[in-house]
PAMI-333736 format. One line per 3 residues: for each residue x, y, z of C-alpha. Coordinates in steps of 0.5 Angstrom, whole numbers, plus 500, padded with zeros to 3 digits. Layout:
BEGIN
X:Y:Z  ...
% end
This chain:
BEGIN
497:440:537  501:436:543  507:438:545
506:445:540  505:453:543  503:458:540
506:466:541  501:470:543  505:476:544
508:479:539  511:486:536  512:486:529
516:492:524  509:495:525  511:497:533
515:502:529  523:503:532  521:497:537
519:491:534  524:488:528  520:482:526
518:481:519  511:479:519  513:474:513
519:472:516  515:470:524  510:466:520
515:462:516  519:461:523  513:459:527
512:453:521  518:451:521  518:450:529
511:446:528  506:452:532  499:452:528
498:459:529  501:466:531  499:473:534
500:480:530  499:484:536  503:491:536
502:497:540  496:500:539  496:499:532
493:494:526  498:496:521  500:490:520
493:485:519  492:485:513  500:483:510
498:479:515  492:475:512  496:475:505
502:472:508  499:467:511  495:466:505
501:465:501  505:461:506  499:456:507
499:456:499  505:453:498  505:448:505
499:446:502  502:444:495  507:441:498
503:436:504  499:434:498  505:433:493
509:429:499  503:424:503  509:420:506
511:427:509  516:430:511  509:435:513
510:442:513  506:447:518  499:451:516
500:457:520  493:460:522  493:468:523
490:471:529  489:478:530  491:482:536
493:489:538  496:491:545  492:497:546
494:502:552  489:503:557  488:510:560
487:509:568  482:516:567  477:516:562
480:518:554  477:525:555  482:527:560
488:528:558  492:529:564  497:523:569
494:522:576  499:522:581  502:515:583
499:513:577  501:511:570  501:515:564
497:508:562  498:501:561  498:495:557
493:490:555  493:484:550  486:483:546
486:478:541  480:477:536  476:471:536
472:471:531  469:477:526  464:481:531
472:480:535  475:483:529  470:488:529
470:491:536  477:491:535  478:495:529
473:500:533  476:499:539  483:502:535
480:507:531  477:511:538  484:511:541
487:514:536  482:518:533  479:520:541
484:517:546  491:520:545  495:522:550
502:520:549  500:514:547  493:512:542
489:510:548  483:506:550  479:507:558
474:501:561  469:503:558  470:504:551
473:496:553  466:495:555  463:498:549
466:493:544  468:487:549  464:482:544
468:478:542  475:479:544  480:474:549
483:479:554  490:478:557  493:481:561
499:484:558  507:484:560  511:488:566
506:495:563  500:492:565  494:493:569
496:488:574  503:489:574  503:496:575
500:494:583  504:489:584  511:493:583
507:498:589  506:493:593  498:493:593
497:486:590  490:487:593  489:493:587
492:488:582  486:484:584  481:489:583
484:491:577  483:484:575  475:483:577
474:489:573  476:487:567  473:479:569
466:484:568  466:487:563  470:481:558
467:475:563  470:469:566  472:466:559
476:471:556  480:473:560  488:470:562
493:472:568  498:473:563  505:470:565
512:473:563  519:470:565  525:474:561
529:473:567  527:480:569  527:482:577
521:485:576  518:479:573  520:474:578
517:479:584  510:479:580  510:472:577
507:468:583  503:474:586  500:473:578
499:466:579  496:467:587  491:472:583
488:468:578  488:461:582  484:465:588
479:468:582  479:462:579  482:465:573
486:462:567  493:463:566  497:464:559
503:464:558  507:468:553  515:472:551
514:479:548  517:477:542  520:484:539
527:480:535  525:474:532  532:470:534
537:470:540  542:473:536  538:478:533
538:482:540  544:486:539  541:489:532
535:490:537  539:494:541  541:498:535
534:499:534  532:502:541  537:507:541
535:510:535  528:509:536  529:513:543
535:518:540  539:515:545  547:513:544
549:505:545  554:507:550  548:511:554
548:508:561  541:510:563  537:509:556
532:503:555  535:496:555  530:489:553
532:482:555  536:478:551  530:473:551
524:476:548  525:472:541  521:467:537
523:462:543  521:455:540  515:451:543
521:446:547  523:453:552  517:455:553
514:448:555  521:449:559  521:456:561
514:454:564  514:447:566  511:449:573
505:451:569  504:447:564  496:450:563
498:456:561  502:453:556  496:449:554
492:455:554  495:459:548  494:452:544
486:453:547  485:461:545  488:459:538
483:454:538  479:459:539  480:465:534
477:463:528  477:470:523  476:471:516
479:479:513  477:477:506  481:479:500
478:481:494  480:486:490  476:486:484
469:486:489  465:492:489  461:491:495
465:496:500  464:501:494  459:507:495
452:506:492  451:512:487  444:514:488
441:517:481  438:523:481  432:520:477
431:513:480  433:509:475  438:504:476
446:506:475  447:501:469  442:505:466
444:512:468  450:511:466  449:509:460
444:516:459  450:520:462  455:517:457
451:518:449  448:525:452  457:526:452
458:523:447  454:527:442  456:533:447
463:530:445  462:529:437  455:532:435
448:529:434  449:527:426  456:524:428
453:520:433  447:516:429  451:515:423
457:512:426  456:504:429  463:504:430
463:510:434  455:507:439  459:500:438
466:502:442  461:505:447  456:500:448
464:494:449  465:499:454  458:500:457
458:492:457  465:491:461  463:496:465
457:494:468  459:486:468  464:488:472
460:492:476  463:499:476  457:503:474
458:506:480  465:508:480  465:511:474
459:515:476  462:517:483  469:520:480
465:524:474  460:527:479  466:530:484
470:532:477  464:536:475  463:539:482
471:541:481  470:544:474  463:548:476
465:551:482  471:553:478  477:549:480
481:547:475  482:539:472  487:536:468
486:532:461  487:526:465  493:522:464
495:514:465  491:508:461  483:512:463
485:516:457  483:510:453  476:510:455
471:513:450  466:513:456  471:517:461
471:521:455  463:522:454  463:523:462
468:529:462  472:524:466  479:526:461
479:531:456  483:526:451  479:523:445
481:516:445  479:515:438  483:520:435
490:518:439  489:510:437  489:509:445
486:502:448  481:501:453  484:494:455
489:497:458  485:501:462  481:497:464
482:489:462  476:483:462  482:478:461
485:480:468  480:484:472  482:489:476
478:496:479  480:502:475  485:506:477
484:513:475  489:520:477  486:525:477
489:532:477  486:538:480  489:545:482
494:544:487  491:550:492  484:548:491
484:540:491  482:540:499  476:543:497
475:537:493  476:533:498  472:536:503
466:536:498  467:528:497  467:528:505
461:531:506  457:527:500  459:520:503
460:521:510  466:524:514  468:518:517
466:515:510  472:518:508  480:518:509
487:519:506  491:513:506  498:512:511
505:511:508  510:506:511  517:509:511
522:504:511  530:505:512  533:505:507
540:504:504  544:511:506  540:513:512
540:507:515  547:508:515  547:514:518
542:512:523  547:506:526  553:511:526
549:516:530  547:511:536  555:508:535
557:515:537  561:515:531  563:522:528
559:526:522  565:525:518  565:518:518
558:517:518  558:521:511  563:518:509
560:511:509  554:513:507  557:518:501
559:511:497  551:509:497  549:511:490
542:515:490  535:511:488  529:508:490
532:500:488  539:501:492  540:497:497
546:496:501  547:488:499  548:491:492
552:497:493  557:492:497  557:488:490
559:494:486  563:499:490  570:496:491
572:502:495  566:501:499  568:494:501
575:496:502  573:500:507  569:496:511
575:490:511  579:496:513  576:499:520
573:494:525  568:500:527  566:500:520
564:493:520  561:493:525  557:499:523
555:495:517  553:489:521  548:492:524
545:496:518  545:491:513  540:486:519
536:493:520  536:495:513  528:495:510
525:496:516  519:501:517  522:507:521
515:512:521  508:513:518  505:519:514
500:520:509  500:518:502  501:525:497
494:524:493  491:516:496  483:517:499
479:511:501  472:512:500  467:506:503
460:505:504  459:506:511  464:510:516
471:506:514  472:503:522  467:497:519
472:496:515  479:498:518  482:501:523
483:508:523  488:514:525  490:522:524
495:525:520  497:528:527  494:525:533
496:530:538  491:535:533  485:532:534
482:536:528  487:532:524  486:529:517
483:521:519  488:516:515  485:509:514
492:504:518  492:500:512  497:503:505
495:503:499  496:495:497  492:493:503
487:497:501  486:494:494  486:487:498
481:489:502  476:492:496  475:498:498
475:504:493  481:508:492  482:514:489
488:519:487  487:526:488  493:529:485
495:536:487  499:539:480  502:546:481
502:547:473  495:547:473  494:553:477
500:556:474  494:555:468  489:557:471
491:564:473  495:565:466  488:565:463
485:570:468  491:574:466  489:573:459
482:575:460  484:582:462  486:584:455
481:578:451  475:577:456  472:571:453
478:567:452  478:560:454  485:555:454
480:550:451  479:554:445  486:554:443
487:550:437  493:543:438  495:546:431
497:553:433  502:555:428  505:560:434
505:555:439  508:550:435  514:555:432
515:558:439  517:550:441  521:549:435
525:555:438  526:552:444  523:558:448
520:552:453  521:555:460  516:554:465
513:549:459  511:543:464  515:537:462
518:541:456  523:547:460  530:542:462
536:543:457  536:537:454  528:538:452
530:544:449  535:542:445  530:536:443
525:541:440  529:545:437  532:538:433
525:534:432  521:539:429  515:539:431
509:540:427  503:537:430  501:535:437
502:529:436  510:530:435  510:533:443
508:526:445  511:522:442  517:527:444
515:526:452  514:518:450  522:517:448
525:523:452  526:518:458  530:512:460
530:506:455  526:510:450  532:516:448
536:510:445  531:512:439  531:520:439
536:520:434  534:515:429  527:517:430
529:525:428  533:522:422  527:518:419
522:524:421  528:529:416  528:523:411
537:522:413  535:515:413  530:509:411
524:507:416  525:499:418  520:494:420
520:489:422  516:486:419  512:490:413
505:489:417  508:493:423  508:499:419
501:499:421  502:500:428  509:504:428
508:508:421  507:515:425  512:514:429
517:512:424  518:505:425  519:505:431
515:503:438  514:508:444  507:506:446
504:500:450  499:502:445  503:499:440
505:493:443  498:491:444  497:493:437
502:489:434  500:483:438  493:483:436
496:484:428  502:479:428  499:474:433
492:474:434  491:476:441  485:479:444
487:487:447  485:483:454  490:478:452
495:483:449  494:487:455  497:481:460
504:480:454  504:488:456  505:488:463
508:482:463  514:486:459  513:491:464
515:487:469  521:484:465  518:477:469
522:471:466  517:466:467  511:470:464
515:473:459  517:465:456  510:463:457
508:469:452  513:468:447  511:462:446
503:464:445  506:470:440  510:465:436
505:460:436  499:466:434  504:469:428
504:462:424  497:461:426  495:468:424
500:470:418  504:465:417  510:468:421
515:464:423  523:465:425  525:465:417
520:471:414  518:475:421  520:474:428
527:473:428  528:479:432  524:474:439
% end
């Protein structure tokens, strides 16, 4: 594109406390500017590839809807991902850690993939500096870099990199050496003398040595900005961010400082800032045209699963299907089994979706670990969430909830009409989980194997406080701002300030508090740290580095737990297979009660006892819940005591209603239960579906249910009204509406007068 420039060189969020650009924000900027593509190249990371791919793939949606919809123009940009990392090169080999004399610690180098053996090399090149490189910084060495060169443009990076480092000592005949030795391993066509110009003394002493170096070696330049904020004004919010990244106070006269110039300059000051090289802004056009890799998202492909080998040869299909009647008659009886179709045909719907989707394997894998658990002793929970609506997780002994007795629904667990993979949490004993685990790792493979990084972000109260410390302000006034910012997981400082009238007064009263705010309200969301997903572990069929890059739970431990640097949303895109091992404390806590109880009656089993015992059930009515799970708070004693309960039944439904939403109902549930008030339907068909739970609805179940009764819908098509309801998605909730009154006049001739007034 004539007159464009594309950025190379860039550091998003993901370069944790020193980048502070949203990847969907710079790849809406660079089409607003008219650039045809831009770099992700963060510090010795790929955190951010994959929301790399989804944003752009969003992004070029929309402009392509738009452009076909206005052929006269104006036209909107196409933005093409290129995947890049800047890696820190050791000057020893990865296994010594130690610094040499006059040397640094490493220094910076810019690879960018050009097509998908590029991508490849890359994710390899990432996971051994963090797996293996470690020291200070995930670092890689020459000959890592020689081993997956395939496929990677090679820059020459900022003020830290290889070349630079010589030529701020004087020796630019070692810049050059160094320059030759990354010629032979990447070749004369991958790599470029990178040129930067922020108005740094330090850049304008190297710049003309840099350019002397590569016309000498007949070596192309580029030309890039080192992009860390994504406008000019944003600098000062920058600096913020540095300081608290480095624990450094603003005031602070030696602490780190960035140029004012490493924003998301447009492709008119970059052609100005490099007028004299006019090549090495053609050359970031040329090596764009060059970088061409596809990440393919599919969350529903099973491709990147591990393969179940069957212990007797047959196909997984089959197997699971032997797997599933051999449980099922284990779970009913033999006689029950051959005289009940509905109970064979229930199976066979499930068997049938199942293996159309192609998640034989799936099912087959998690059984085959929770058996390993249950056979070595190791204490299982009865499952939990939709995967109880599954008679075949039933049969496998994936749950221990019979979902035909409860009236539970298999599409909301697993839906042809949205297909989605299975998501199934499992609980184990919270002491003897990581043998799970490490069981799972020795079966598929130790590098086939990780848990799954988290992003933290700064939220609405620590970002405060962080901003205050960097200000130098006192403790006192940093706590008092933050004390007016309510607790929770979807406050934000916007909303707070929306709703909090002393909090407003506060900043229009006080310069320094409005400076405070200024800074938190522009940094606030941004990524501060990573760790580890409590239960998340990723499973693939081959070592994850074929697929994603990875890292440690503690790089400077390199026994460490592997992490894969993707959380769990990318890991879904990315269509490997995700499990949720769960740690719970009550069934240790379990588990050892029936130890206890064996001293006294050697043969009792917990799953002996009877969901009616009489004594259990008057010890709830009683209100002696302490140390029940989910059942010990005042509020659910008090509850118990009121509901009386007669049936396992009634505890679900009082742990359905006894939160948020659902309580408004306690009340009218218990006077119905007692006979104090009449039950009232809706509509009498939805007796059906509410009758146990006297008249009104709790379950998503029954959402479903009552769709499918009033309206017509499919259980798959019952399942998208449920979550679009769930969601409280306008849109989607009036397209739903009007499916659900157009299927009540079809189906039973309900219209606004006789039934469904209450829309």
């Amino acid at each position: 594109m004539p007159g464009s420039f594309v950025h190379l060189h860039n550091h998003t969020e993901y370069s944790l406390l020193d980048g502070a650009v949203h990847i969907k924000d710079l790849i809406a900027e660079c089409s607003r500017m008219g650039m045809p593509a831009v770099a992700v190249t963060d510090h010795g990371n790929l955190f951010g590839a994959i929301e790399l791919v989804m944003e752009t793939n969003s992004l070029n949606k929309s402009v392509a809807a738009w452009n076909k919809e206005h052929p006269e123009g104006p036209r909107k940009q196409e933005v093409k991902p290129i995947f890049g990392c800047e890696v820190y090169l050791s000057p020893t080999p990865i296994s010594v850690k130690k610094q040499l004399p006059g040397r640094r610690k490493y220094t910076h180098l810019l690879l960018l993939a050009e097509n998908e053996t590029g991508w490849q090399n890359l994710v390899k090149l990432v996971s051994r500096s963090h797996l293996e490189g470690f020291y200070y910084k995930p670092r890689v060495d020459m000959e890592t870099l020689r081993e997956f060169h395939e496929g990677l443009i090679c820059c020459t990076a900022c003020i830290a990199g290889p070349l630079n480092e010589w030529l701020l000592n004087d020796q630019p005949e070692k810049a050059e050496e160094a320059l030759l030795a990354l010629k032979d391993i990447f070749g004369d066509d991958n790599i470029f003398v990178e040129l930067q110009d922020h108005g740094m003394e330090e850049q304008k002493k190297c710049l003309p040595e840099l350019v002397r170096i590569a016309r000498k070696t007949n070596t192309p330049i580029v030309a890039t900005n080192d992009v860390h904020f994504l406008r000019k004004e944003d600098h000062d919010m920058h600096d913020v961010l540095i300081c608290i990244g480095t624990n450094e106070k603003l005031a602070s006269p030696k602490r780190m400082r960035y140029s004012t110039e490493v924003y998301l300059k447009s492709p008119e000051e970059m052609r100005e800032v490099f007028k004299d090289y006019p090549d090495a802004v053609e050359n970031t056009l040329k090596i764009a045209e060059r970088c061409n890799v596809t990440i393919k998202l599919d969350s529903t492909s099973t491709e990147k699963y591990p393969e179940f080998g069957t212990p007797d040869g047959s196909s997984r299909e089959e197997y699971l299907r032997k797997v599933c009647y051999k449980g099922l008659e284990e779970r009913y009886g033999k006689e029950r089994v051959a005289a009940d179709k509905e109970l064979r045909d229930r199976l066979d719907y499930e068997l049938g979706i199942i293996n159309q989707l192609k998640f034989p394997s799936y099912f087959l894998i998690t059984a085959d670990f929770i058996n390993w658990a249950k056979d070595h002793d190791i204490p299982v929970g009865p499952g939990r969430g939709s995967a109880a609506g599954s008679l075949v997780a039933y049969a496998m002994k994936i749950t221990n909830i019979d979902p035909l007795r409860f009236g539970l629904i298999f599409e909301r667990f697993l839906n042809p009409e949205r297909v989605s993979p299975p998501d199934i949490d499992i609980d184990f004993c919270q002491t003897r989980r990581p043998e799970v685990i490490d069981y799972v790792r020795q079966k598929y493979g130790e590098r086939a194997v990780s848990h799954i990084i988290t992003y933290g972000t700064m939220g609405a109260k620590s970002v405060l406080r962080d901003v205050a410390r960097v200000m130098d302000m006192s403790y006192a006034d940093g706590d008092r701002i933050s004390k007016l910012i309510e607790t929770g997981p979807k406050v934000t400082l916007q909303s707070s300030y929306k709703s909090n009238e002393e909090l407003r007064e506060l900043i229009a009263s006080d310069e320094g508090y409005a400076e405070l705010w200024g800074y938190a309200t522009r940094l606030e969301g941004l990524i501060r740290n990573v760790g580890v997903h409590a239960a998340g572990v990723v499973i693939g069929d081959r070592p994850l580095d074929e697929h994603v890059a990875l890292t440690r739970d503690d790089l400077s431990d390199p026994h460490a737990a592997v992490v894969a640097q993707c959380d769990m949303s990318a890991i879904y895109e990315v269509g490997l297979l995700k499990m949720d091992f769960l740690g719970l404390k009550t069934l240790t806590v379990m588990h050892d009660a029936e130890q206890y109880a064996r001293w006294r009656v050697p043969e009792f089993k917990l799953d002996s006892v009877p969901l009616d015992d009489r004594e259990t059930l008057d010890l709830l009515n009683r209100g002696d819940t302490m140390g029940v799970f989910q059942l010990e708070s005042g509020g659910m004693v008090d509850t118990c005591r009121r509901y009386g309960i007669q049936k396992i039944e009634d505890i679900i439904d009082l742990l359905a209603l006894y939160r948020p939403g659902a309580m408004q109902f306690m009340d009218e549930m218990i006077e119905v239960k007692k006979g104090l008030r009449q039950v009232e339907y809706e509509h009498p068909l939805l007796e059906q579906v509410s009758g146990e739970t006297y008249g009104v609805m709790i379950y998503q179940e029954q959402v479903q249910a009552a769709a499918k009764l009033l309206a017509g819908y499919t259980l798959g098509g019952a399942d998208l009204l449920r979550r679009a309801m769930g969601k409280k998605d306008p849109a989607k909730m009036a397209k739903e509406k009007a499916h659900f009154v157009e299927g009540c006049w079809k189906t039973n001739q309900i219209d606004e007068k006789n039934g469904y007034s209450y829309l």
